[in-house]
Every structure is written in C-alpha cells, then in structure tokens.
DOBA-517543 format. One record per residue: x, y, z of N, C-alpha, C, CB in turn; residue in one letter. Coordinates in steps of 0.001 Angstrom, whole numbers, plus 500000, padded with zeros to 6 digits. Glycine has a CB too. Layout:
N
XYZXYZXYZXYZA...
END
This chain:
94
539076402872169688540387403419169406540260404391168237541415402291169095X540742405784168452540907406423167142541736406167166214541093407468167233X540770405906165012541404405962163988542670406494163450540778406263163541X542629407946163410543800408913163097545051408649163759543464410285163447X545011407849165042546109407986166323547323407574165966545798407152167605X548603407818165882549558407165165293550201406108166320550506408157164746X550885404933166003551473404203167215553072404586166908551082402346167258X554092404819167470554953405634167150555987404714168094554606407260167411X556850403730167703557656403450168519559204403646168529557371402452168633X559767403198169927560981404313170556562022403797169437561646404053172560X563381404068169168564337403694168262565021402482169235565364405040167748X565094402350170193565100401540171484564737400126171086564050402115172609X563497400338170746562254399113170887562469398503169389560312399813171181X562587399523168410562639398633167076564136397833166778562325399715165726X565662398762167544566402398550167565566508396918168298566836399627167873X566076396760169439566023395665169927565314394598168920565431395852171169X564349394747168374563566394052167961564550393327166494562170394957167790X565524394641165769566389394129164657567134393255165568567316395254163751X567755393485166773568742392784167058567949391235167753569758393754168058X567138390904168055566516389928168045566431388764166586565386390531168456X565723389485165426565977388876163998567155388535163928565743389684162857X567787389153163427569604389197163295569912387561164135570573391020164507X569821387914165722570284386467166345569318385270165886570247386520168085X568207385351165551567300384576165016567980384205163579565885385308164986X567876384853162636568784384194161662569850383960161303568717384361161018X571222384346162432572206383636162991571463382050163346572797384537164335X571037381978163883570167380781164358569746379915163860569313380937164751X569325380497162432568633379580160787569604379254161025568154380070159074X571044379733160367572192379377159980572847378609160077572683379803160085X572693378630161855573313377649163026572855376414162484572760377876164693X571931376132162796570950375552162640571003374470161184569970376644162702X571162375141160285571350373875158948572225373546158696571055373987157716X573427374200159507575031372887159737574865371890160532576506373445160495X573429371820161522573521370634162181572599369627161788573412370839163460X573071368198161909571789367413161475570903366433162284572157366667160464X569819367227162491569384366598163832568099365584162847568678368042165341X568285365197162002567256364404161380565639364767161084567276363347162152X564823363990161193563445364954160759563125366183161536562087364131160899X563927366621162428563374367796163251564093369311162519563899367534165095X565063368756161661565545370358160841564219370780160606566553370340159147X563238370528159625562405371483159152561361372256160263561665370780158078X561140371422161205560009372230162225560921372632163327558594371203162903X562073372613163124562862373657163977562934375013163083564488373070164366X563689374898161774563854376254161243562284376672160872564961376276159862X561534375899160354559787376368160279559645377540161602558459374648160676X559733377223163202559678377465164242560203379196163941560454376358165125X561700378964163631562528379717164115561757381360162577564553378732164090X561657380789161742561170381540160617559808381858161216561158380731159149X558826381230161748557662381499162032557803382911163330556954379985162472X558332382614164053559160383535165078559097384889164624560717383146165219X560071384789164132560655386080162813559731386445162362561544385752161488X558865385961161903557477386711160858556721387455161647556299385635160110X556340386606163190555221387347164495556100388749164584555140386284166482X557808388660164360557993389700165117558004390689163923559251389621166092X558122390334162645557846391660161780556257392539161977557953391104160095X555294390946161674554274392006161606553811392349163024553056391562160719X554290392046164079553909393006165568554321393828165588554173392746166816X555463394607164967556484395509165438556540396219164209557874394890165978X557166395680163388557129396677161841556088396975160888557956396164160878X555212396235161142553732396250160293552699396883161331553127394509159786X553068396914163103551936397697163516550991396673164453551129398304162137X550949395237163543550180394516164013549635394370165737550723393562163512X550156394960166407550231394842168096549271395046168507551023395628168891X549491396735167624548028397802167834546717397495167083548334399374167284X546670396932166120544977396352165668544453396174166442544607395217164993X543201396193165798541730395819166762541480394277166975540211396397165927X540942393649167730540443392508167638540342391597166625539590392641167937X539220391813165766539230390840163892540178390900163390538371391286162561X541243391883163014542682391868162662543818390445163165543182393283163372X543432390941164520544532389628165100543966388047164936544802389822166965X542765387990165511542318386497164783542285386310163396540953386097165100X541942386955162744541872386749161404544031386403161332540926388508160408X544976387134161916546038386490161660546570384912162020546725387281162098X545448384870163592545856383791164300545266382237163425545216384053165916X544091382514163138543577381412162350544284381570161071542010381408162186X544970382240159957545355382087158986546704381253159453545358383320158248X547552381727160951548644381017160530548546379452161431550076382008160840X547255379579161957546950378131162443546233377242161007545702378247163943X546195378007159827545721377081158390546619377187158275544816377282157180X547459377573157941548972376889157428549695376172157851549822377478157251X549575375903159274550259375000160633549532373811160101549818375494162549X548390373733159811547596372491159180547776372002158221546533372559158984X548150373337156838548236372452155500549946372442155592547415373292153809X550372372870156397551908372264156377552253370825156928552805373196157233X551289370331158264551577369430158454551125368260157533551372369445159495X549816368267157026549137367513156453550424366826155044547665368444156052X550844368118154825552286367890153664553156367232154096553138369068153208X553445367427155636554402366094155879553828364757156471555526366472156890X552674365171156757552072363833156750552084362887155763550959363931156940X551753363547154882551677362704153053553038362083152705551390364027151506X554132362724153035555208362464152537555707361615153391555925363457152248X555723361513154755555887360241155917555362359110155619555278360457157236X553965359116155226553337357667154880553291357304153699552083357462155229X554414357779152998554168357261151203554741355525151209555536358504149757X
END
C-alpha cells in the first residue's frame, strides 16, 4: 500500500458513523437508570468498548492500516479484557 495515499471518507459515512455514537451513548444513559445487578458494568464496558472500535476505525483511520497495526490493537484490547476481568475477579472473591 502506498504510503502517501490518502483514505478520504464520504460525509455520508462519517455522518452515519456520529449518528451511531450519539445512539450508543443515548444507550450508556439508558442504561444506568436501569438496574440489572452485576451485569451494569460489562454491559456499559460493552457499549463504551463499541464506541472506541468505532472512533479509531473511522476517525483515527484505523480500517486502513496494515496488518501489525491492527493486531497490535487487537491484543492490546484483549490485555485489558484480561486485566479488567482479573479486577473483578478479585473483588467477587474477597
């Protein structure tokens, strides 16, 4: 892939993409008036994790990287999927 090449997307595509967030954090919102017991946090975790894929795919570019780019994202946010759970692990079995 050349370097120089710009990825240039439609006002269409990013527009959709705000209006996606937007209902997504309508959704947080929704979401912490209700009390569904230990599942609030790895629902809004979910719903925030969501939101983040779609910034950096879309507003950061991320789509278009090369190969090492994207794993290097996929394993960083599969270490945090780990040291997040491990945190509620600790706190479940105290």
């Amino acid at each position: 892939m050349d370097s120089d090449q710009q990825h240039l997307m439609s006002y269409k595509t990013l527009g959709q993409v705000l209006v996606v967030l937007l209902l997504l954090t309508g959704l947080t919102v929704g979401v912490s008036y209700i009390d569904m017991g230990r599942l609030n946090v790895p629902i809004t975790l979910a719903i925030a994790s969501a939101k983040v894929s779609l910034v950096l795919l879309f507003f950061m570019h991320l789509k278009y990287e090369g190969r090492a780019i994207k794993i290097s994202f996929i394993s960083t946010v599969c270490f945090l999927a780990i040291m997040i759970s491990f945190t509620f692990w600790d706190v479940a079995f105290r």
